[in-house]
C-alpha positions as CSV (number, residue, x, y, z in Angstrom):
1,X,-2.2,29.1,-6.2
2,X,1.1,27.2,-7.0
3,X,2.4,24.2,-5.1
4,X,4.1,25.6,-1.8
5,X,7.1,23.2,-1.7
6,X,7.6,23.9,1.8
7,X,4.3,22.5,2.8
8,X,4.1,20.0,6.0
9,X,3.7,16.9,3.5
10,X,6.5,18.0,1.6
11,X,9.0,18.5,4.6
12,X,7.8,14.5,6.1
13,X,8.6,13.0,2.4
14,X,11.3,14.6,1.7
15,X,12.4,13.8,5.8
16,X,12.7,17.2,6.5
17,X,10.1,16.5,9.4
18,X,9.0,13.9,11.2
19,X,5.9,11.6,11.2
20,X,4.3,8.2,12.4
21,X,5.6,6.3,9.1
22,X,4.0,3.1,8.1
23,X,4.7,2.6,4.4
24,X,6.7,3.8,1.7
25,X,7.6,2.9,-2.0
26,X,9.5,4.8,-5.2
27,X,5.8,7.0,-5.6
28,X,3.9,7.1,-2.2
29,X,4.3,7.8,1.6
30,X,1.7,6.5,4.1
31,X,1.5,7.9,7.9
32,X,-0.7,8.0,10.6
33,X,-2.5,11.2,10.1
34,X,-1.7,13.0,13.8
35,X,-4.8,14.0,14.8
36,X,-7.2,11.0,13.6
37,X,-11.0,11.1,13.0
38,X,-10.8,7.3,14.7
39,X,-8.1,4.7,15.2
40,X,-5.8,4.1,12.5
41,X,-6.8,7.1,11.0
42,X,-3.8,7.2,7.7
43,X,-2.6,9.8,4.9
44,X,-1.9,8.2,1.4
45,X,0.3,10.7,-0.3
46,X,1.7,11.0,-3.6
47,X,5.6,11.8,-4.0
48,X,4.7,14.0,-6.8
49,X,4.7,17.6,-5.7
50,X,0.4,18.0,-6.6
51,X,-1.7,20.1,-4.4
52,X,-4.8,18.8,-5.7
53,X,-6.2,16.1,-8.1
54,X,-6.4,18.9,-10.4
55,X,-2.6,19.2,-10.7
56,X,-1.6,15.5,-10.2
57,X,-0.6,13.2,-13.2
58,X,-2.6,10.3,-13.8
59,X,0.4,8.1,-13.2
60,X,1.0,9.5,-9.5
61,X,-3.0,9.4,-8.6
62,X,-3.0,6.0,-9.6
63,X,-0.2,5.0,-7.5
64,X,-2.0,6.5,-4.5
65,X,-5.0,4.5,-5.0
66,X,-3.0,1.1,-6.2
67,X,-1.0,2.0,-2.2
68,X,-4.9,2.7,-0.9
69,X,-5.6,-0.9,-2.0
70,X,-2.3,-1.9,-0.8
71,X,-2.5,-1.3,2.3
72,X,-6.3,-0.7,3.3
73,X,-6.3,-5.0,4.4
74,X,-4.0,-4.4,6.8
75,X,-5.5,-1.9,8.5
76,X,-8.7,-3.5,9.1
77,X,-7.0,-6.4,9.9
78,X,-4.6,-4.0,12.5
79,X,-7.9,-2.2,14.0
80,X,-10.4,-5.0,13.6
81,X,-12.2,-1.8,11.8
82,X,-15.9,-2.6,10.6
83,X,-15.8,-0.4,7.5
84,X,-13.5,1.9,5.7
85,X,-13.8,5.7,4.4
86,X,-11.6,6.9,1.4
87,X,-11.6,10.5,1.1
88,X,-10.4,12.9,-0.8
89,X,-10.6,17.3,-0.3
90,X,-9.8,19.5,-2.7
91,X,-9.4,23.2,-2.1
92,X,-10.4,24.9,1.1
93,X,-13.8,25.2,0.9
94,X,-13.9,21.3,0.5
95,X,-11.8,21.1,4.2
96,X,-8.6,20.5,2.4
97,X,-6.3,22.0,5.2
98,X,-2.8,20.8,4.0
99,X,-2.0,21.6,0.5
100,X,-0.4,18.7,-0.9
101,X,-2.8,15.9,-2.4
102,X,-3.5,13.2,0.2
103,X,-6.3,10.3,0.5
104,X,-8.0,9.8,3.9
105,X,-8.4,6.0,5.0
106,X,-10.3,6.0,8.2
107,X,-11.9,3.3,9.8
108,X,-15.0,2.8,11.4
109,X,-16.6,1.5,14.2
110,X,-20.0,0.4,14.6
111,X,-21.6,2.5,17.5
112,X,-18.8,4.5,17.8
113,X,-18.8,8.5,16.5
114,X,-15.6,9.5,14.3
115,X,-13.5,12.7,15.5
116,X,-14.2,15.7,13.7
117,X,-11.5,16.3,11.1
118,X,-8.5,17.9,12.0
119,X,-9.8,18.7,15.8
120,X,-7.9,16.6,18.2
121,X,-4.5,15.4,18.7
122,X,-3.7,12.0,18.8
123,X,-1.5,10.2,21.3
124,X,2.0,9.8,20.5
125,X,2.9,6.7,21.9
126,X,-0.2,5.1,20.7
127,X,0.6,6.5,16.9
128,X,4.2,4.9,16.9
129,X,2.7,1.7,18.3
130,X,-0.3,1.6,16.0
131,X,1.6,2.5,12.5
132,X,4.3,-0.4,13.5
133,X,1.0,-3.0,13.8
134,X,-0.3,-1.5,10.6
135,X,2.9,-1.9,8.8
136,X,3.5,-5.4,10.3
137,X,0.3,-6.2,8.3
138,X,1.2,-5.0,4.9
139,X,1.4,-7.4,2.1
């Protein structure tokens, strides 16, 4: 299937819709993803119009993991996280549910159970407050 330019992740970067922002440089966008598998759950995204890692160019995977090690220390710092999952879906059947490439960063708590993905809606005002405390963070 060809990239669907009108995609949600598409409209955010290109600020055509709105999201909890918390970094951004000249080849990735990071936000809080909205409804979050555990606090602090964030999107990595790549600028680069990919739907998958099959269509991405090396250069614009490697800036979305270079922004993954960017800006993974600040939100353990931010959530006082005791791990850290870095995921990656490709194609439906693998749970991809948005079609533009994206990396997962989702914390996790000892003795606490993660969300399932993509099931329930975070709170606004607790987004907007958490992606300012991860940003203030970011080296």
């Amino acid at each position: 299937m060809p990239y669907q330019n009108d995609n949600i992740f598409a409209k955010i970067i290109s600020g055509e819709a709105p999201s909890y922002k918390v970094y951004e440089d000249e080849n990735t966008f990071v936000m809080m993803d909205i409804m979050p598998e555990s606090k602090g759950h964030l999107l990595v995204l790549p600028k680069e119009s990919a739907e998958n890692i099959f269509d991405i160019s090396d250069e614009a995977i490697s800036a979305c993991v270079r922004t993954c090690k960017k800006i993974a220390p600040a939100l353990m710092k931010a959530t006082n996280a005791d791990g850290l999952i870095m995921s990656q879906f490709n194609h439906a059947a693998a749970g991809q549910t948005v079609f533009h490439l994206h990396f997962h960063l989702v914390p996790v708590y000892e003795g606490q159970k993660r969300n399932e993905h993509a099931r329930t809606q975070g709170d606004p005002e607790e987004l907007t407050a958490l992606a300012k405390e991860i940003a203030s963070f970011i080296e």
